[in-house]
Structures are given as structure tokens and as C-alpha cells.
N, C-alpha and C positions, 0 to 999 in steps of 0.2 A: 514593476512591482511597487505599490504603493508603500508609505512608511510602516502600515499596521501589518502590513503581510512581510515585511521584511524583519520585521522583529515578532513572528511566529515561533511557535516552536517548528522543529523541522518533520514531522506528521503532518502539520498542517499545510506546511509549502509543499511537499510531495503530493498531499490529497486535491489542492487546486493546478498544481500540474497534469496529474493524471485526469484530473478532470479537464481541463482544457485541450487537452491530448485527443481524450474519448468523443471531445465536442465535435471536436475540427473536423474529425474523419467522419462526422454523420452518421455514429452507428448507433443501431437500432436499440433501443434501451433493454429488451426482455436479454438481447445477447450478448451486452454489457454486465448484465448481473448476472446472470450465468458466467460470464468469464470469471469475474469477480470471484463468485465463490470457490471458483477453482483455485483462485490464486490464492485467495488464501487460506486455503485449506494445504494447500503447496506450504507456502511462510508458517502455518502453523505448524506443520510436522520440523519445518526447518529450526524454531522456534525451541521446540520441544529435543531435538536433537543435541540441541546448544548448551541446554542445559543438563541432559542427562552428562553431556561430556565433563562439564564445570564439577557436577557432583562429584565424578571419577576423580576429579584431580585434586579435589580436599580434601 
């Protein structure tokens, strides 16, 4: 990791991991971004659940 990515914030080290991840195995781009949107449609309900619980607790 060079000096500029290691003082990323940490989205941005997770995004060029997951990208180097996706690289390596050679998968096909249209079934990448279909994963993609699954997932986070996945983290956004997760997202969304986090908070509704935070409201409860105020």
C-alpha cells in the first residue's frame, strides 16, 4: 500500500480491496455489478435497520 492509500479514509481502502479482489478472479463485469447492487441493497436495508433501532433508544 502506497503512503496516499494508507492515509485514505477507510471506504476508500475497502473499495480498492474489493476491487483488487474482483480483479484477480477474472470476473466478468456485467456480474460484478449485478452482485454489486445486491449487496448493497443488502447494507442498505442493514443501514436502515441501525438506525431505526438508535431512534428507539432516544
Amino acid at each position: 500500500m502506497n503512503n496516499s492509500l494508507e492515509t485514505a479514509p477507510n471506504h476508500v481502502k475497502l473499495a480498492v480491496d474489493l476491487i483488487m479482489l474482483l480483479e484477480q478472479n477474472e470476473l466478468d463485469p456485467e456480474e460484478v455489478l449485478a452482485a454489486l447492487k445486491i449487496v448493497e441493497s443488502d447494507f442498505m436495508n442493514k443501514l436502515l435497520s441501525q438506525q431505526k433501532e438508535q431512534k428507539h433508544k432516544t
